[in-house]
Backbone as CSV, one residue per row, in Angstrom:
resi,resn,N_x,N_y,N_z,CA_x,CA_y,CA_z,C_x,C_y,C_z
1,UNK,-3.406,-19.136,-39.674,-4.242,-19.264,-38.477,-3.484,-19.968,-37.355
2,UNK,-2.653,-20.780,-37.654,-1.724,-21.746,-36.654,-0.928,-20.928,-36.302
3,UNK,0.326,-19.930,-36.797,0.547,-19.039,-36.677,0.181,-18.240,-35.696
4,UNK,-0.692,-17.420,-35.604,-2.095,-16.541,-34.420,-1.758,-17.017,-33.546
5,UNK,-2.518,-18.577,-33.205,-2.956,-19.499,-32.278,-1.441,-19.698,-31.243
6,UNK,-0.804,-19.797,-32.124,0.854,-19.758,-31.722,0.947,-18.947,-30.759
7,UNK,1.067,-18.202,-31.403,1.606,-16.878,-30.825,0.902,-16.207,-29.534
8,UNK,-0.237,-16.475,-29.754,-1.406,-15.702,-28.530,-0.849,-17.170,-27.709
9,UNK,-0.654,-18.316,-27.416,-0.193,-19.423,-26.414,1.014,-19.285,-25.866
10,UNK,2.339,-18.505,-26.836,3.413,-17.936,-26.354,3.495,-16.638,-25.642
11,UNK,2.787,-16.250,-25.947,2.439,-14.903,-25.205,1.563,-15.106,-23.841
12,UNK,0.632,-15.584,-24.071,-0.048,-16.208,-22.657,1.245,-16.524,-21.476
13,UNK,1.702,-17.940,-22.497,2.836,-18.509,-21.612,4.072,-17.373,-20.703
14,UNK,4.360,-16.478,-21.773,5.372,-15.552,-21.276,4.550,-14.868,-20.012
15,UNK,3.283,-14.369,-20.383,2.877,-13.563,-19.468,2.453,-14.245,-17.602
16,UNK,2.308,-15.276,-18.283,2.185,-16.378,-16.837,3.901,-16.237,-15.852
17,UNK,4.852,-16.161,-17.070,6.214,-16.436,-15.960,6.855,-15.173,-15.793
18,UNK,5.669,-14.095,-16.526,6.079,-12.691,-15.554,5.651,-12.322,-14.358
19,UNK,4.311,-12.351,-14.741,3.319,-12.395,-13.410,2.578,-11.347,-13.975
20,UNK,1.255,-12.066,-14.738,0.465,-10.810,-15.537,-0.161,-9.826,-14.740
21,UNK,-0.326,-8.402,-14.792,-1.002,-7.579,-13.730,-1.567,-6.292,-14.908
22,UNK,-2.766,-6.679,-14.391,-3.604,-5.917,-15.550,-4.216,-4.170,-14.801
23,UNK,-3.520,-3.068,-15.390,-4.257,-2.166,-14.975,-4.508,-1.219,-15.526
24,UNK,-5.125,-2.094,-16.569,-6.211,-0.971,-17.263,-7.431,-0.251,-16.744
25,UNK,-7.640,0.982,-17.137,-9.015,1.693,-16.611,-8.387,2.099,-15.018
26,UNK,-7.253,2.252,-14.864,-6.460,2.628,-13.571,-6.085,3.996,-14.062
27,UNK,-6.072,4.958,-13.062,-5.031,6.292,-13.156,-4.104,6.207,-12.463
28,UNK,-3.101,6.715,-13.450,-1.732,6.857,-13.199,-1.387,8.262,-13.256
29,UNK,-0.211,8.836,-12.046,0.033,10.268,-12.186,1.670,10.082,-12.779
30,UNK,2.077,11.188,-13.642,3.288,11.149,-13.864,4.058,12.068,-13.214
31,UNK,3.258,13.343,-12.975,3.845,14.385,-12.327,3.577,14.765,-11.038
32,UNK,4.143,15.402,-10.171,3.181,15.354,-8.616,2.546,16.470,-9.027
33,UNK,2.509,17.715,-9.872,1.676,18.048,-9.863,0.401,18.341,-10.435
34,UNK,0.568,17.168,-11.173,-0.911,16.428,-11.865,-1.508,16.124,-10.696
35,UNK,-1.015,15.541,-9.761,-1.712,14.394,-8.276,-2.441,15.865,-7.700
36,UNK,-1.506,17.044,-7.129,-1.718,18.059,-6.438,-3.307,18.555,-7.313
37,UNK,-3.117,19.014,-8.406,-4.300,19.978,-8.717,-5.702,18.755,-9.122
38,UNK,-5.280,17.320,-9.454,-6.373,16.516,-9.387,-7.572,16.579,-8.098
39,UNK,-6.558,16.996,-7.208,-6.864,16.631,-5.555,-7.447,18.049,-5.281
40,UNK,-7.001,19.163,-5.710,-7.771,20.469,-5.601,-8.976,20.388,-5.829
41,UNK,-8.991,20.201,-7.292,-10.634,19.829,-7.959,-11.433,19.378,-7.356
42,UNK,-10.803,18.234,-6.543,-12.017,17.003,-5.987,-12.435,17.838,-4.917
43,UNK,-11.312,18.831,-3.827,-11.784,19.006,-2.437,-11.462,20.565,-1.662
44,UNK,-10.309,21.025,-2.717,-9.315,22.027,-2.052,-8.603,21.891,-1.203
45,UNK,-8.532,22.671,-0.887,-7.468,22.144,1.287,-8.264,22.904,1.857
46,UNK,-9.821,22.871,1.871,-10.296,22.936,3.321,-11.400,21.902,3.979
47,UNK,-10.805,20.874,3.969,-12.018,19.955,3.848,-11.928,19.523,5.554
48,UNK,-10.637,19.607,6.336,-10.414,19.267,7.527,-10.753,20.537,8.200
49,UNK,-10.696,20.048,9.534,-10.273,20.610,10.577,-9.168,21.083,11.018
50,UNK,-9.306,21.967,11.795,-7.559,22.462,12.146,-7.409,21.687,13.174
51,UNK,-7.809,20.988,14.159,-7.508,20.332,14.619,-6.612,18.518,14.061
52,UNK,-7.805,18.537,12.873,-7.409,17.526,11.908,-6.062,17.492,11.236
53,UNK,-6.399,18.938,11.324,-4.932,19.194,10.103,-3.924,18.899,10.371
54,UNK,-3.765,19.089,12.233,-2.499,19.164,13.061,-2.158,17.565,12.744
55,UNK,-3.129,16.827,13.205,-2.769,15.395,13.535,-2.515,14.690,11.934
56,UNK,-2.714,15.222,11.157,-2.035,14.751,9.740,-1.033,15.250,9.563
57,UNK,-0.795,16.563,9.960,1.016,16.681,10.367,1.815,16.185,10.995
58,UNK,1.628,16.026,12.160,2.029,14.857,12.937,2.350,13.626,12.231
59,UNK,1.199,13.185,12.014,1.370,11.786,11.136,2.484,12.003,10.041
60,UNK,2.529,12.840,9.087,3.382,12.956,8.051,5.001,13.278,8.816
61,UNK,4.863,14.148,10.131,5.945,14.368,10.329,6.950,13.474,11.021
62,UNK,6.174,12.342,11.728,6.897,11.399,12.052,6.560,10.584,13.197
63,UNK,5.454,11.545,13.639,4.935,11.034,14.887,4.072,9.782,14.995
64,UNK,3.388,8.783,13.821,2.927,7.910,13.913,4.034,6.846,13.772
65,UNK,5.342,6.911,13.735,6.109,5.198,13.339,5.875,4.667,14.803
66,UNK,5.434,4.982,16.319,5.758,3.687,16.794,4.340,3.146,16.700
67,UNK,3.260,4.202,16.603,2.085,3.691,17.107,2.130,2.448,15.417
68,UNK,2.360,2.811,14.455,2.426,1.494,13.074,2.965,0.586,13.199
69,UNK,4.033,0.853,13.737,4.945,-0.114,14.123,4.310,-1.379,15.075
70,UNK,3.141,-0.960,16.010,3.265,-1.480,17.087,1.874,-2.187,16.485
71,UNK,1.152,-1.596,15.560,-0.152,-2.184,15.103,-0.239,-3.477,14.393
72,UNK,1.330,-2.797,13.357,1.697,-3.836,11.911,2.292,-5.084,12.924
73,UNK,2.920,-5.188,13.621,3.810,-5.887,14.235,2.456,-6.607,15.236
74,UNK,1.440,-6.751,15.061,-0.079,-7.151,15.500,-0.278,-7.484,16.581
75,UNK,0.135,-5.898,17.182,-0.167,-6.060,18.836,-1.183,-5.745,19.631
76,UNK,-1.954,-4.419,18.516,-2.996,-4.297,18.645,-3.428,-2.918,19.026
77,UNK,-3.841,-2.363,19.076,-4.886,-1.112,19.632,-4.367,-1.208,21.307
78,UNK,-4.720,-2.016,21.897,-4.752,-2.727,23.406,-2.728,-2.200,23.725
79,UNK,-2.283,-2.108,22.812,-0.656,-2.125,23.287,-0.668,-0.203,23.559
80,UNK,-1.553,0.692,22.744,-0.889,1.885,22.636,-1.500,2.607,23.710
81,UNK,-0.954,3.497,24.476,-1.301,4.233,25.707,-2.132,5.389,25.288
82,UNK,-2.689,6.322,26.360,-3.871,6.508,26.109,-3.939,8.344,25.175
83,UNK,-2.760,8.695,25.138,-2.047,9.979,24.080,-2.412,9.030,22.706
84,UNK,-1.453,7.757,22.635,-1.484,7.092,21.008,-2.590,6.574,20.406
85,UNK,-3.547,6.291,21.601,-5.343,5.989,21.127,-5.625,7.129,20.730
86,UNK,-6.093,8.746,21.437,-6.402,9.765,20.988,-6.354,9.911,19.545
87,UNK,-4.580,9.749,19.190,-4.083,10.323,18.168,-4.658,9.597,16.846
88,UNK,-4.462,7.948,17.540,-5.425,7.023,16.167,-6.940,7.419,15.934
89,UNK,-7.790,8.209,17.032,-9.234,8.473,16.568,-9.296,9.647,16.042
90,UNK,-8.009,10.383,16.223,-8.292,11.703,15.727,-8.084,11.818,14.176
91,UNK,-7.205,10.693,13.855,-6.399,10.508,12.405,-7.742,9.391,11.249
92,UNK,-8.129,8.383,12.378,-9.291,7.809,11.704,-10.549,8.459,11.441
93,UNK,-10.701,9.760,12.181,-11.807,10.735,11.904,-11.560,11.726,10.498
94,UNK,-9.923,12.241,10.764,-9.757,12.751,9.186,-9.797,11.953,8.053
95,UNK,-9.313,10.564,8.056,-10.046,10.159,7.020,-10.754,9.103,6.686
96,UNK,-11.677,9.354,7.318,-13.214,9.743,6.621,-14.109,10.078,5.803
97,UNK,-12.728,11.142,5.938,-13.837,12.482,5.425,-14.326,12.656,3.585
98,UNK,-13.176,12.396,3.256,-12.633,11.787,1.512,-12.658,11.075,0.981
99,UNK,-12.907,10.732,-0.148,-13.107,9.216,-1.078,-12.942,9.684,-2.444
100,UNK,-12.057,8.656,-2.996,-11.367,8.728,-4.384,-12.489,8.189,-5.220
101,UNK,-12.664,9.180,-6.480,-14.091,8.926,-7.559,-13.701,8.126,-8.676
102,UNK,-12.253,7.544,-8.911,-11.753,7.109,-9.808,-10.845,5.966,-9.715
103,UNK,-10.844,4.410,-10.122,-9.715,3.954,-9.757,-8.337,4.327,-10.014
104,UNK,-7.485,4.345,-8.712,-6.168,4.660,-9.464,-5.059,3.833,-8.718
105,UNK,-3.942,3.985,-9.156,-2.688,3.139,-9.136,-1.587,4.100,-7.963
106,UNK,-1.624,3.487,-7.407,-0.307,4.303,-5.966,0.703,3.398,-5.829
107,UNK,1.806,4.094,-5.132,2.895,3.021,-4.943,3.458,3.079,-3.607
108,UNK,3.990,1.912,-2.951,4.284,2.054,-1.525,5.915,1.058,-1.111
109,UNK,6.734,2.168,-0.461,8.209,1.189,-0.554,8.252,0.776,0.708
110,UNK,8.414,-0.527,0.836,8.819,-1.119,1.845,10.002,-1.989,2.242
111,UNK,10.397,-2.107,3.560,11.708,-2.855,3.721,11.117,-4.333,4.007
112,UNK,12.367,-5.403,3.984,12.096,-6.537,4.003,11.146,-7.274,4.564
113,UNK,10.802,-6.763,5.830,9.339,-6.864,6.902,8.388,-7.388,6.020
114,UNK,8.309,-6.315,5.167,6.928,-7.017,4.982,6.632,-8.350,4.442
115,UNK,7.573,-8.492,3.525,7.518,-10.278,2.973,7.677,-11.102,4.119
116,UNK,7.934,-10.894,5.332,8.095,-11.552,6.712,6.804,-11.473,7.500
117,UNK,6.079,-10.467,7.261,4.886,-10.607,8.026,3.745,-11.684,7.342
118,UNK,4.605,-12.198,6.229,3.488,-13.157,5.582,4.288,-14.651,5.282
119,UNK,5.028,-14.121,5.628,5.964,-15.255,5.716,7.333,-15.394,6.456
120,UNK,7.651,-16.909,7.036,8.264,-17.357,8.124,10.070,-16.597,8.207
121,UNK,10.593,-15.687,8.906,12.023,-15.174,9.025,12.682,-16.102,8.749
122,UNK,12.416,-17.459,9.148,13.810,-18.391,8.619,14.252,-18.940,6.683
123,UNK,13.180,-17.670,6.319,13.392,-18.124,4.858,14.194,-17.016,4.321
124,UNK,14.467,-16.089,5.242,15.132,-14.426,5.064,16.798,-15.256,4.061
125,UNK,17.706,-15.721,4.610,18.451,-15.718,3.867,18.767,-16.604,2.564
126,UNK,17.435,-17.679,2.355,17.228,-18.273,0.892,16.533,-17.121,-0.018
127,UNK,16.301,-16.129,0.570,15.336,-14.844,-0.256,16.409,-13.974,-0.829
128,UNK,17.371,-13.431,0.482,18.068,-12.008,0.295,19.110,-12.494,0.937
129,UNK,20.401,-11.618,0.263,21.714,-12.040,0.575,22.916,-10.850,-0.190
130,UNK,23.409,-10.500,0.782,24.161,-9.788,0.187,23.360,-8.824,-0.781
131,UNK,22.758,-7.951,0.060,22.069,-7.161,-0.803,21.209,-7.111,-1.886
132,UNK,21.156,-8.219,-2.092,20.109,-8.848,-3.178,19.591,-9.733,-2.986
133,UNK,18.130,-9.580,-3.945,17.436,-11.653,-3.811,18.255,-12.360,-4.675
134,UNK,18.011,-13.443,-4.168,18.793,-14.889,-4.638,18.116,-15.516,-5.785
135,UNK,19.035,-15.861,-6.240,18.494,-16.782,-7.457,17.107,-17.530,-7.231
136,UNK,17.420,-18.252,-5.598,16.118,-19.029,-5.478,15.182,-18.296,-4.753
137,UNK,14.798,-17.762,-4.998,14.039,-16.251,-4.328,12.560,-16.648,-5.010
138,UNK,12.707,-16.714,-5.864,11.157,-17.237,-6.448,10.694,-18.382,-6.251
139,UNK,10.794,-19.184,-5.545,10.586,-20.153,-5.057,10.012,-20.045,-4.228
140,UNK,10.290,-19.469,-3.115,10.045,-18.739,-2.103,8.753,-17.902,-1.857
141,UNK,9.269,-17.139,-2.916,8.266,-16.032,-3.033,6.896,-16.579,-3.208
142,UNK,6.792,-17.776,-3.794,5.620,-17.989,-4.204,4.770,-18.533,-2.982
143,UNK,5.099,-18.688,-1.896,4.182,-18.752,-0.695,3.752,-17.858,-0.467
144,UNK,3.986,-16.548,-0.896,3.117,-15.594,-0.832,2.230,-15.105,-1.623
145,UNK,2.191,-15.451,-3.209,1.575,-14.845,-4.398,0.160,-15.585,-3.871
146,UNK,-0.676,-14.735,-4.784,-1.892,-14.647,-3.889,-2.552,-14.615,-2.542
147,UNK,-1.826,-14.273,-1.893,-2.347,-14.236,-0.314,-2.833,-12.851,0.216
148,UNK,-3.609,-12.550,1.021,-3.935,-11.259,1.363,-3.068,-10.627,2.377
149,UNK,-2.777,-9.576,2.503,-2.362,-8.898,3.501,-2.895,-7.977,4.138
150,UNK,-3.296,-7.544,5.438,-4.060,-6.292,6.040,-3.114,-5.498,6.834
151,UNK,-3.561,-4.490,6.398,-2.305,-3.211,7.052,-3.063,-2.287,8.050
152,UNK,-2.331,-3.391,9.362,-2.862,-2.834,10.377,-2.651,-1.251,10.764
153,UNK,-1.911,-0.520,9.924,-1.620,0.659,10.563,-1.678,1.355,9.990
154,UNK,-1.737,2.639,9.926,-2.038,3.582,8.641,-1.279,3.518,7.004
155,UNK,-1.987,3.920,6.100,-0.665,3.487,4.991,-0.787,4.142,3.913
156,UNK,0.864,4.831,4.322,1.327,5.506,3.241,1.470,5.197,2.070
157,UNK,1.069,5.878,1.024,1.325,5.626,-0.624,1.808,7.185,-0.855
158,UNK,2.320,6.734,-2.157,2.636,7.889,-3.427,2.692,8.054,-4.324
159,UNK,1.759,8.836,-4.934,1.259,8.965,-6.445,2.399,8.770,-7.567
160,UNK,3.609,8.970,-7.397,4.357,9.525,-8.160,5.712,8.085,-7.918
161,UNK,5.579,7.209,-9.189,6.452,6.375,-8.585,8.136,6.662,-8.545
162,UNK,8.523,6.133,-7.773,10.016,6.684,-7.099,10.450,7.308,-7.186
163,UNK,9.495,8.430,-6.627,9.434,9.918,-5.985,10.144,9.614,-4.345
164,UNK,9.867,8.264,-3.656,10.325,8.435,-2.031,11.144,6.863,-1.688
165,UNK,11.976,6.872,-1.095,13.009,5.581,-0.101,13.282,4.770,-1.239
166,UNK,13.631,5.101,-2.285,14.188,4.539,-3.961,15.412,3.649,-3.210
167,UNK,15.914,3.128,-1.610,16.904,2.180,-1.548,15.937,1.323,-0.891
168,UNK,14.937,1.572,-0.776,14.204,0.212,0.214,14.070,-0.637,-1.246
169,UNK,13.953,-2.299,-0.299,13.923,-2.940,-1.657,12.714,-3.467,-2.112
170,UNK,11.891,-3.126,-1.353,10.275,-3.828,-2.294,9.553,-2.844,-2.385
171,UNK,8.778,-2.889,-3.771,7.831,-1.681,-4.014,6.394,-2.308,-4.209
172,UNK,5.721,-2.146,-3.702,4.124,-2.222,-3.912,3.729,-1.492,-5.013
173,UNK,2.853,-1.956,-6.112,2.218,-1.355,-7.262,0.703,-1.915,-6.359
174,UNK,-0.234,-0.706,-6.240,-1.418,-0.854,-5.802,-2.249,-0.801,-6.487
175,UNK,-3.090,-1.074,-6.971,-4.320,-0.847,-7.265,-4.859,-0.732,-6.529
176,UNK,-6.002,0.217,-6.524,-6.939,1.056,-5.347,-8.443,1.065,-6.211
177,UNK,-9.352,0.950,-5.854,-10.580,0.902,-6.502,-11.619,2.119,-6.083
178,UNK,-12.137,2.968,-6.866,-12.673,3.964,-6.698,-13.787,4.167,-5.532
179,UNK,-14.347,5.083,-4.784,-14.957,5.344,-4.124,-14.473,4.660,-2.318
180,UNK,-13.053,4.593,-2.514,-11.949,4.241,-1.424,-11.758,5.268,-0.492
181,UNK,-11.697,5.260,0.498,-11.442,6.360,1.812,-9.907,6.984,1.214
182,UNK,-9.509,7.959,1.481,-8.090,8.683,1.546,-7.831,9.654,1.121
183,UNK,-6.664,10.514,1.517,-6.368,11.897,1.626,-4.755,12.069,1.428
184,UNK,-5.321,12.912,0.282,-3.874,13.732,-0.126,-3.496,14.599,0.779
185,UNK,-2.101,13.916,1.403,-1.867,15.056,2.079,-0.774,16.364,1.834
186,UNK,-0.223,16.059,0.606,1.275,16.616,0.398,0.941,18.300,-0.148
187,UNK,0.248,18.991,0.700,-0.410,20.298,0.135,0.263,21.216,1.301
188,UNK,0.445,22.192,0.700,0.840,23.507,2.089,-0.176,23.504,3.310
189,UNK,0.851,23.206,4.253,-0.230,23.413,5.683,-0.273,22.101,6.247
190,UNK,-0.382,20.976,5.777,-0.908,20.063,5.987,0.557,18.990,6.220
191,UNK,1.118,18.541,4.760,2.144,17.796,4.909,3.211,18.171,5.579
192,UNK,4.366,17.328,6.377,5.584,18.405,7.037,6.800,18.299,5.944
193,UNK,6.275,17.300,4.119,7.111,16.765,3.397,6.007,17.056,2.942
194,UNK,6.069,18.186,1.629,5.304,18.150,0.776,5.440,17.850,-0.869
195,UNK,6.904,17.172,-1.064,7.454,16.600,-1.976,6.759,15.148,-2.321
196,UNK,6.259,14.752,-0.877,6.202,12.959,-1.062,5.204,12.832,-2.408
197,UNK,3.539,13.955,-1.944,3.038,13.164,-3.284,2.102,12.347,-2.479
198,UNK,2.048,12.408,-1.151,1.525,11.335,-0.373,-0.201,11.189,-0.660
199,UNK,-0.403,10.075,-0.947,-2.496,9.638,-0.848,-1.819,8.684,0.239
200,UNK,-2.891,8.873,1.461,-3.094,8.304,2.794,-3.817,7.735,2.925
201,UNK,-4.158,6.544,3.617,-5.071,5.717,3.652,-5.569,5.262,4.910
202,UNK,-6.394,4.920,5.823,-6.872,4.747,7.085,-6.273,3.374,7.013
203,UNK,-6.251,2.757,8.622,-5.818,1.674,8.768,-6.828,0.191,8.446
204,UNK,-6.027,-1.103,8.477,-6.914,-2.112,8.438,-7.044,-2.181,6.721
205,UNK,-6.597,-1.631,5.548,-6.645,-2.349,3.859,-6.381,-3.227,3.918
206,UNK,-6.724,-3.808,3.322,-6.381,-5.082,2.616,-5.730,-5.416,1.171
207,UNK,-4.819,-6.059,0.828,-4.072,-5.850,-0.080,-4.002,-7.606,-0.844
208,UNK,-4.664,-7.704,-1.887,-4.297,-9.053,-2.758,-3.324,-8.688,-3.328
209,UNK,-2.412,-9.841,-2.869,-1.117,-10.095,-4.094,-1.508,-10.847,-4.943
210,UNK,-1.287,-10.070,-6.496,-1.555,-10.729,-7.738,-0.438,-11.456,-8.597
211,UNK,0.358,-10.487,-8.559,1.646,-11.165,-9.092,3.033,-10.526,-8.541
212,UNK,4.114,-10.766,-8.846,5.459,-10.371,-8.173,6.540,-10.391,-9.049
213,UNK,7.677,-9.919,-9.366,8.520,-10.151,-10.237,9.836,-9.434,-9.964
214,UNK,11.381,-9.699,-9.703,12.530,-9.203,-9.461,13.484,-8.447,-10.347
215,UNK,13.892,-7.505,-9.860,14.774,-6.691,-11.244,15.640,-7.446,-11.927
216,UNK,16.250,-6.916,-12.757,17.484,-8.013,-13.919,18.539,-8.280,-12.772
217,UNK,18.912,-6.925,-11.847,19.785,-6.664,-11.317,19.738,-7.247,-9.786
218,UNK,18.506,-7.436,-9.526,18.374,-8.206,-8.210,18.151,-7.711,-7.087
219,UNK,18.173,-6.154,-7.173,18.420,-5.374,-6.083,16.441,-5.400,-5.472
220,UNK,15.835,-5.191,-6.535,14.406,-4.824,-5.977,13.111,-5.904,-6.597
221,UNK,12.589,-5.869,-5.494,11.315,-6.948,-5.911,9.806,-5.876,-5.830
222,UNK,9.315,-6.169,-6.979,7.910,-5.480,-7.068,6.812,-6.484,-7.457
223,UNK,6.251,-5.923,-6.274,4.924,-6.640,-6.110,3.645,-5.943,-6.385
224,UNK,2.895,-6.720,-6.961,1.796,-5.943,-7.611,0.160,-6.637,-7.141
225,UNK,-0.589,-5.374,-6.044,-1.293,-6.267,-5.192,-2.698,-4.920,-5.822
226,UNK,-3.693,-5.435,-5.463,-5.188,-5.197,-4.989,-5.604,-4.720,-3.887
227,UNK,-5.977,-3.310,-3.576,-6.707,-3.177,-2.416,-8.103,-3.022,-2.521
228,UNK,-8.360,-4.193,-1.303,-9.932,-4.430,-1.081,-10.712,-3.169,-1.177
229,UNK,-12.084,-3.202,-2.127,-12.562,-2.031,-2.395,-13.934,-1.731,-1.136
230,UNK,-14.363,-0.532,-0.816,-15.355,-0.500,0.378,-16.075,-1.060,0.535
231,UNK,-17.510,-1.093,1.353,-18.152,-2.030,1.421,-19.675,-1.261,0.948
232,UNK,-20.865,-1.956,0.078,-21.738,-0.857,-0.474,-22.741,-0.395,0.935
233,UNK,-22.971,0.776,0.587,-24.085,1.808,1.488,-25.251,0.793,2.109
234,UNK,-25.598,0.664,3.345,-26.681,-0.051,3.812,-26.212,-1.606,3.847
235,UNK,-25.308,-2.222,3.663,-24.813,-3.544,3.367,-23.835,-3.716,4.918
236,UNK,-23.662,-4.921,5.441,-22.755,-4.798,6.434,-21.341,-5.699,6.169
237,UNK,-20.317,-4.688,6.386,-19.260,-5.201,5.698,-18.625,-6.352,6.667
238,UNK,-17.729,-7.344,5.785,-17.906,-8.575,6.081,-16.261,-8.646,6.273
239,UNK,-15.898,-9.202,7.619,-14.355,-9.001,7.757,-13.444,-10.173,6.991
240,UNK,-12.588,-9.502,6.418,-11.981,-10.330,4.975,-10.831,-11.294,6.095
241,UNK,-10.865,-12.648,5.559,-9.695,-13.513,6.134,-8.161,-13.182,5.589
242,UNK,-7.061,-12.873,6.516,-5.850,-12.582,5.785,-4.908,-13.611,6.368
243,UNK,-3.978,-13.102,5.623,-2.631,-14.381,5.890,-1.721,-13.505,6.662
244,UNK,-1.649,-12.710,7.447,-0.670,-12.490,8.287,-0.644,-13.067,9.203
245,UNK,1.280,-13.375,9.680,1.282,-14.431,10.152,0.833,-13.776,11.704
246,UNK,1.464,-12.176,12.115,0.357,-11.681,13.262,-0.668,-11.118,13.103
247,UNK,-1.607,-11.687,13.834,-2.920,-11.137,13.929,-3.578,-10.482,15.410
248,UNK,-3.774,-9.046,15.573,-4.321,-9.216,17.034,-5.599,-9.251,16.895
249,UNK,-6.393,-9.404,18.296,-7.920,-9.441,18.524,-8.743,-8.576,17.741
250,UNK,-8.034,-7.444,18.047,-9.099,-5.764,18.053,-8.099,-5.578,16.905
251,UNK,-9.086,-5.069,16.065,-8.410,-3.569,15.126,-9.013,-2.787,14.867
């Protein structure tokens, strides 16, 4: 019995200095085209508009990095001229339209930014150096574990992990909670990259960091966060406090 007791306290312990992240009762895709015909079932590809359709091409094709850029970087709605407003109501109207019936697990690569939008640039070279995090990197890091993040700008995921930007060095493991806004877009017609695999998400998620942990090799840090789930029918949703260090007025 001491034995057991042991062992389930060493194991606890280990799992504390990994950074436990539990995702069970989550779907996971292995293939993209498990993701593709899941996404048939739920909707087909005619659920938009052709008008819709265009502006999710757009978006996929490249035409949203400054208006994200300019959102994430928390300048606001108020910064984009009056073509890049259009384009954000036309893109927040497509999705809408969709909602995931199942929790599932997406993944999202990002460059160094983002550990900067939650925390101060002058810690950039006790983090990363020479192409890698630093020994004392976890130290660090831990001003961020548990903190929320909101993504002011639209946000890309992909079903299929490192399927896309396999040199950026941080990967988001998401959890997404069922009955969540978003749209597959990686279908003929629609995506201008229909390899990515892409589930899309409207702007403004929210993302709990649960735990975090660095490769053997040093090159990549994965972080493993929570996105805030909707708000229920008839209830008025309640704006979540985040830790970014920009915040604008309007979103």
């Amino acid at each position: 019995m001491k034995k057991i007791i042991f062992l389930l306290l060493f194991l606890g312990f280990q799992a504390s200095l990994m950074g436990y992240y539990d995702d069970a009762g989550y779907k996971k895709f292995k293939h993209g085209w498990e993701a593709i015909n899941w996404w048939l079932k739920l909707y087909g590809n005619n659920v938009l508009s052709q008008e819709e359709k265009n502006i999710v091409y757009q978006y996929t094709y490249g035409d949203f990095v400054t208006i994200n850029s300019k959102l994430r970087n928390g300048e606001g709605l108020s910064s984009l001229d009056e073509k890049q407003k259009e384009m954000v109501k036309k893109l927040d109207q497509a999705l809408g339209k969709t909602i995931i019936f199942e929790n599932l697990i997406v993944y999202r690569y990002e460059n160094l930014s983002f550990i900067f939008r939650l925390l101060d640039k002058s810690y950039f070279s006790q983090i990363y150096k020479d192409g890698k995090f630093t020994e004392r990197a976890k130290h660090y890091l831990e001003f961020i574990n548990h903190k929320k993040y909101r993504d002011y700008g639209f946000m890309s995921t992909t079903t299929i992990r490192n399927s896309v930007f396999q040199t950026r060095p941080v990967e988001l493991v998401i959890k997404v909670p069922k009955y969540s806004d978003a749209l597959f877009v990686s279908l003929k017609g629609l995506a201008a990259f229909e390899s990515q695999y892409e589930l899309l998400f409207p702007r403004n998620r929210v993302l709990s960091i649960e735990s975090y942990e660095i490769s053997k090799d040093h090159k990549k840090l994965t972080i493993y966060v929570k996105m805030t789930g909707p708000c229920y029918i008839n209830q008025p949703c309640e704006v979540e406090k985040v830790d970014n260090l920009k915040q604008p007025k309007e979103f």
